[in-house]
DRENPA-3360 file (N, C-alpha, C; in nm, 2 decimals, always signed):
BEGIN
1 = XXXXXXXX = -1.80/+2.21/+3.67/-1.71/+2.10/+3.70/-1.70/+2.00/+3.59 ~ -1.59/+2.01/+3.52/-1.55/+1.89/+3.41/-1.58/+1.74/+3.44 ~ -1.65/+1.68/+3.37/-1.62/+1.49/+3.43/-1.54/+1.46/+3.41 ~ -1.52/+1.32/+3.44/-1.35/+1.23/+3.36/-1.36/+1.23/+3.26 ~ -1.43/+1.21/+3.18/-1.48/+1.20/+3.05/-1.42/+1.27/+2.96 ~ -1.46/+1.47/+2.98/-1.42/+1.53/+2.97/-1.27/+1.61/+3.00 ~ -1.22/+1.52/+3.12/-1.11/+1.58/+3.16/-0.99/+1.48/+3.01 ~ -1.04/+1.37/+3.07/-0.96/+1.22/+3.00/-0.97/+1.26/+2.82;
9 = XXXXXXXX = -1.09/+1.33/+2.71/-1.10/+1.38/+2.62/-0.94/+1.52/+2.63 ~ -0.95/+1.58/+2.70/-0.89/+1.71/+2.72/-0.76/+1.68/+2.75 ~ -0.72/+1.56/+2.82/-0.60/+1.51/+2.86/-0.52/+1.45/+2.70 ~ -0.62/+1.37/+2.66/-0.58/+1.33/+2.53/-0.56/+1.40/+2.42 ~ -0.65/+1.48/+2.43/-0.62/+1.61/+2.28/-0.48/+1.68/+2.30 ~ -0.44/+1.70/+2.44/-0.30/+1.74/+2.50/-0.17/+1.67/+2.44 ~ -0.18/+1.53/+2.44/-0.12/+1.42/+2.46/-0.08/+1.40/+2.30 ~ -0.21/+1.41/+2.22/-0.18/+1.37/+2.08/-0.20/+1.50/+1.99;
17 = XXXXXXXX = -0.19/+1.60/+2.06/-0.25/+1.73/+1.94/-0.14/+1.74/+1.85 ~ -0.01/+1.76/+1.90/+0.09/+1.81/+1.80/+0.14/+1.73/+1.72 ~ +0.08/+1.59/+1.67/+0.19/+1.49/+1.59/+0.05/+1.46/+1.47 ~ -0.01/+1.56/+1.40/-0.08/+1.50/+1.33/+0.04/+1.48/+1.19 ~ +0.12/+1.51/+1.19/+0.24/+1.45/+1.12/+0.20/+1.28/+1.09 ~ +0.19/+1.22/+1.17/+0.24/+1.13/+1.16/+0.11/+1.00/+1.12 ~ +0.08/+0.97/+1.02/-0.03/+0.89/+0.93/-0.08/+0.78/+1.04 ~ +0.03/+0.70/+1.12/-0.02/+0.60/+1.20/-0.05/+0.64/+1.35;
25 = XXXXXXXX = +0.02/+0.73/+1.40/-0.04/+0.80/+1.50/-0.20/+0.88/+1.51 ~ -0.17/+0.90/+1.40/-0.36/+0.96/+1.36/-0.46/+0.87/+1.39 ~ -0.41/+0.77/+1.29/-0.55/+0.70/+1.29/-0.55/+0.61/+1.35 ~ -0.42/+0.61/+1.44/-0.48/+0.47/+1.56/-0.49/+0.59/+1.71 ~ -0.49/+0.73/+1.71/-0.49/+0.81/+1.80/-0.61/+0.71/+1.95 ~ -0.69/+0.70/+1.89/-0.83/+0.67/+1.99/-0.68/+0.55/+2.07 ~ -0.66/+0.40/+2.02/-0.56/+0.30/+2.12/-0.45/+0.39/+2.16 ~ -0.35/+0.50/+2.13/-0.25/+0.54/+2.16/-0.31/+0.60/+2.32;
33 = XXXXXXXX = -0.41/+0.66/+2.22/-0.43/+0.75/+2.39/-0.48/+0.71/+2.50 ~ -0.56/+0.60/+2.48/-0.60/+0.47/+2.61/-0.49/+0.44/+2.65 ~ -0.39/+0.37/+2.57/-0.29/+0.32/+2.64/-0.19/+0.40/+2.74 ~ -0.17/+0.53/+2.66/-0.12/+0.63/+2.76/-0.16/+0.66/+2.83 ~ -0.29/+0.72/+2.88/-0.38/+0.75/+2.96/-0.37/+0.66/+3.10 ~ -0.33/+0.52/+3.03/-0.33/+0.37/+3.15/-0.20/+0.38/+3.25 ~ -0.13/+0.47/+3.24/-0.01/+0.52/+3.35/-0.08/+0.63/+3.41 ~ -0.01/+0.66/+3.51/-0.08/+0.77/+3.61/+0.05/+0.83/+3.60;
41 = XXXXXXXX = +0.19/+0.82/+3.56/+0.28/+0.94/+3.57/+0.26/+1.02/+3.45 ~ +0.26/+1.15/+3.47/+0.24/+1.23/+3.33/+0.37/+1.19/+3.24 ~ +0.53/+1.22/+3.31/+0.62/+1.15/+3.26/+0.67/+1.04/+3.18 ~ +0.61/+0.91/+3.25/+0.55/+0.79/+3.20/+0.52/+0.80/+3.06 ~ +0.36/+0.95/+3.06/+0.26/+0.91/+2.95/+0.35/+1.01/+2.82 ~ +0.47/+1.09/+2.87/+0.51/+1.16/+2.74/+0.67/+1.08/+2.69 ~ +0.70/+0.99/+2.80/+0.80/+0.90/+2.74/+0.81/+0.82/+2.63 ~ +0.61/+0.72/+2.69/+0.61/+0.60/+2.62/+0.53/+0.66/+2.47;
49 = XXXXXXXX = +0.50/+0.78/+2.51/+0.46/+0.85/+2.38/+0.56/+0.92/+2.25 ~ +0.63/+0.91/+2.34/+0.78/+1.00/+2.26/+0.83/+0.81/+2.17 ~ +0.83/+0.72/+2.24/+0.89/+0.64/+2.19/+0.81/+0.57/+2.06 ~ +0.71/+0.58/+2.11/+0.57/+0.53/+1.99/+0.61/+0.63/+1.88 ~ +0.59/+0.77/+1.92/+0.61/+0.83/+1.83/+0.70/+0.83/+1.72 ~ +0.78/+0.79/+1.76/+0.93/+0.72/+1.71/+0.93/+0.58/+1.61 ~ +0.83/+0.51/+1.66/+0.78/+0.40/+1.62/+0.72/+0.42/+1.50 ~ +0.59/+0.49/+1.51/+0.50/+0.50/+1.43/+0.58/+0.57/+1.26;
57 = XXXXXXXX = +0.69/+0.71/+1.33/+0.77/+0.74/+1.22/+0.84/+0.69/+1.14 ~ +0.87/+0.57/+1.19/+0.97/+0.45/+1.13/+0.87/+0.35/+1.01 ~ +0.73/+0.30/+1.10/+0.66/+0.22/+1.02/+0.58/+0.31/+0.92 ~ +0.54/+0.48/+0.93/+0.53/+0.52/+0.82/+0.55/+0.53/+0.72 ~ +0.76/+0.53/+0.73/+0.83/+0.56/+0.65/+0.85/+0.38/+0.55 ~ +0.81/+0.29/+0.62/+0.79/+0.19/+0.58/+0.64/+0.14/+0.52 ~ +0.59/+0.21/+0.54/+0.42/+0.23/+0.46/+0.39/+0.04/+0.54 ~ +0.37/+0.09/+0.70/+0.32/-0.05/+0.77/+0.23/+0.01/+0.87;
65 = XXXXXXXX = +0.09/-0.06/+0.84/+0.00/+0.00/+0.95/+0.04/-0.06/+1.10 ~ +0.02/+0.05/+1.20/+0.02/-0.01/+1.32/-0.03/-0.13/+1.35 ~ -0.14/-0.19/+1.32/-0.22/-0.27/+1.42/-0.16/-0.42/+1.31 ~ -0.05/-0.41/+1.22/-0.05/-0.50/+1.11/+0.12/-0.51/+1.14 ~ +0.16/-0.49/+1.23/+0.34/-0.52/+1.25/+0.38/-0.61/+1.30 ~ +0.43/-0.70/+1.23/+0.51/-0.83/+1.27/+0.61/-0.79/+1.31 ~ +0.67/-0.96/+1.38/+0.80/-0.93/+1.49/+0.93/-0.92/+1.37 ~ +0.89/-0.93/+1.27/+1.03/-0.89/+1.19/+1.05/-0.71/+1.18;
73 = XXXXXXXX = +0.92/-0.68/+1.18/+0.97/-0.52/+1.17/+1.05/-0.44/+1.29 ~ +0.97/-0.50/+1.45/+0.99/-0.45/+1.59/+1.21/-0.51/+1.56 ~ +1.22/-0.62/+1.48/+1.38/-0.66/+1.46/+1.48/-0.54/+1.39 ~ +1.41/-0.52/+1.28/+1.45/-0.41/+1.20/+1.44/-0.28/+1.29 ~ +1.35/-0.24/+1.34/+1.37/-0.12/+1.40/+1.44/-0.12/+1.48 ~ +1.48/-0.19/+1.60/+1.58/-0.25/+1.67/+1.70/-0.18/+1.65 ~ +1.74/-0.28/+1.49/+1.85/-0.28/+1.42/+1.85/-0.12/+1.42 ~ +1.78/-0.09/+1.35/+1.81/+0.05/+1.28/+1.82/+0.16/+1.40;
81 = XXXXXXXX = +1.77/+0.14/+1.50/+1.82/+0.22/+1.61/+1.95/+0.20/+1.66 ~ +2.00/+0.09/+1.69/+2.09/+0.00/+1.76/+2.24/+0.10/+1.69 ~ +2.19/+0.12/+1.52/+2.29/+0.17/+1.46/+2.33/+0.30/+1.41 ~ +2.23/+0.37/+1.57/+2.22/+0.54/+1.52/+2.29/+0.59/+1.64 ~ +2.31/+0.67/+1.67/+2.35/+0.71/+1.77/+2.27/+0.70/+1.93 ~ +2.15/+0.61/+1.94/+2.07/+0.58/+2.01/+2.13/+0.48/+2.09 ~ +2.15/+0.50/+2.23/+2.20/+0.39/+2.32/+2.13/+0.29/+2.34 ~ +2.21/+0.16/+2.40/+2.11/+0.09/+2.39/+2.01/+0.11/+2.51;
89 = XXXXXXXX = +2.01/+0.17/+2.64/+1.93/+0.20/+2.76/+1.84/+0.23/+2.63 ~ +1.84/+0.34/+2.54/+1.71/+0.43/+2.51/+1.62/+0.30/+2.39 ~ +1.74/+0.22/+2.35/+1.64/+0.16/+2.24/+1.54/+0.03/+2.31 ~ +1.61/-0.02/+2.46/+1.57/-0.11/+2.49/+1.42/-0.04/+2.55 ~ +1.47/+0.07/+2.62/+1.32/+0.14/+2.64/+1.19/+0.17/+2.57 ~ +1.23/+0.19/+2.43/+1.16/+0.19/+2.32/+1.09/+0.04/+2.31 ~ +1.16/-0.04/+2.28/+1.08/-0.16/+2.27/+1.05/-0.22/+2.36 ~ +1.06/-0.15/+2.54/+0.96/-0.22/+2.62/+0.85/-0.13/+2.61;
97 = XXXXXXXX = +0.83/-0.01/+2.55/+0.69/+0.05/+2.53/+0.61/+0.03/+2.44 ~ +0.71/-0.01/+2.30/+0.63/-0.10/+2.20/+0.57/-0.21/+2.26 ~ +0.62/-0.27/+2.33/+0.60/-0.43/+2.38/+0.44/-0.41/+2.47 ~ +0.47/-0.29/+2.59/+0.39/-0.26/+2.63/+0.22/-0.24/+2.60 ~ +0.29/-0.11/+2.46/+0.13/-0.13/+2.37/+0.10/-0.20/+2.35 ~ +0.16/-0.32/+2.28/+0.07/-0.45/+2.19/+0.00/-0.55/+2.32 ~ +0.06/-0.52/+2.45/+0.00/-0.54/+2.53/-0.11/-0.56/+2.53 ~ -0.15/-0.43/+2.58/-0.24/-0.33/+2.62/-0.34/-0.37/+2.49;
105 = XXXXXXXX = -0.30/-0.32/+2.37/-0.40/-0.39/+2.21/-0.43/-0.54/+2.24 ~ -0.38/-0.60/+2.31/-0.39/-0.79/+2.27/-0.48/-0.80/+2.42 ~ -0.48/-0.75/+2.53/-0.58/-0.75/+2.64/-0.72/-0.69/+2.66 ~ -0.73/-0.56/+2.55/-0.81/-0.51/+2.51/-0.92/-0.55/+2.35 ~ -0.85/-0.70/+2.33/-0.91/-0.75/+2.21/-0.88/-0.71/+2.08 ~ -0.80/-0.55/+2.07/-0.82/-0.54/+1.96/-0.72/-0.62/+1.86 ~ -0.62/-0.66/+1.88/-0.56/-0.76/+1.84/-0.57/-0.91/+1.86 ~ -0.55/-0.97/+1.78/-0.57/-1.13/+1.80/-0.37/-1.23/+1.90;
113 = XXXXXXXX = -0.27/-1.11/+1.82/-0.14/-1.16/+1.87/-0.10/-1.04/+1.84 ~ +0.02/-1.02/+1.94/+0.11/-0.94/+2.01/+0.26/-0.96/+1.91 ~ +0.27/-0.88/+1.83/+0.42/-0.91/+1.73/+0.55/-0.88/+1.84 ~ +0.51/-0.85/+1.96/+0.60/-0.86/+2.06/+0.60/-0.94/+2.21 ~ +0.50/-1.02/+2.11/+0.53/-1.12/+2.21/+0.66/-1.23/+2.22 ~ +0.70/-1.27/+2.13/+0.83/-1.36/+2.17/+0.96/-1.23/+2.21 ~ +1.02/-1.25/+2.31/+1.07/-1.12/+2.37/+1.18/-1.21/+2.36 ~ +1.28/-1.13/+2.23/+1.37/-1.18/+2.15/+1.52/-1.11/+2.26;
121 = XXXXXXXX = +1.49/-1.04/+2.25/+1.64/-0.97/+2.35/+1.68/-0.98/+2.48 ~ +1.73/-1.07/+2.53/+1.76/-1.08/+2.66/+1.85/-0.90/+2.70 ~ +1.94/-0.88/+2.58/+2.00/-0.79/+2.65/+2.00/-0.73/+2.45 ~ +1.97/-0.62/+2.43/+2.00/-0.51/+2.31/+2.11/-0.52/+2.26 ~ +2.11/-0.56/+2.11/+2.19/-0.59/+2.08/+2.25/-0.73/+1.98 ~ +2.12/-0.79/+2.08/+2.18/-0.91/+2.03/+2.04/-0.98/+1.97 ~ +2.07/-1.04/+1.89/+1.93/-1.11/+1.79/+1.95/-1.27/+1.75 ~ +1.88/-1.31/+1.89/+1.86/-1.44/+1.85/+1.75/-1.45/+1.74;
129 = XXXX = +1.78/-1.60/+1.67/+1.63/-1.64/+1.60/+1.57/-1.75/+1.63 ~ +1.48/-1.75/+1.65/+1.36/-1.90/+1.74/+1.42/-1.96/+1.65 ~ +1.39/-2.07/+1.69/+1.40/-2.24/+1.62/+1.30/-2.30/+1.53 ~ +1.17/-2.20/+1.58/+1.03/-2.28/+1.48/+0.98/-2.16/+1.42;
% end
């Protein structure tokens, strides 16, 4: 009989096996797959993973480590979605799962601040800028 341990190891090798493509998905694999792991819908965990993954291929291509992304880049990616053929239902979803992880990083200590913490978009699309 497998433990959690083992099952939760086995679930995650599932979860992250196919994208060693991707330089920031690798090496933050151990937080990706905690955080995924933290929903109970499988659905859920290949959504908010599909979106990350999306994420992560954007700030690669921008040579930006994950755990080092300010809220100007989460703006730019935004942007750069906003202006692809990506709706906005799918882009807003994207950056509530971004939002989500830094969460999840900022409760679990490994971050000090959340670059999605000031939750700039009332509605996709539109880009306010703070005042301070």
């Amino acid at each position: 009989m497998l433990s959690e341990l083992e099952i939760i190891t086995s679930e995650s090798s599932e979860l992250i096996e196919s994208d060693s493509t991707l330089p920031n998905f690798v090496k933050h694999r151990e937080h990706i797959t905690s955080w995924a792991l933290s929903y109970t819908s499988k659905n859920t965990q290949q959504a908010y993973l599909n979106d990350l993954k999306i994420f992560c291929a954007f700030l690669d291509e921008a040579g930006v480590d994950l755990l080092q992304v300010r809220r100007t880049h989460l703006d730019v990616f935004s942007r750069v979605h906003e202006k692809t053929t990506d709706s906005n239902a799918s882009v807003a979803r994207r950056l509530a799962a971004i939002s989500a992880f830094y969460r999840f990083l900022l409760l679990d200590e490994v971050i000090e601040k959340s670059p999605a913490d000031y939750e700039a978009y009332s509605k996709v699309g539109t880009h306010p800028h703070p005042t301070n």
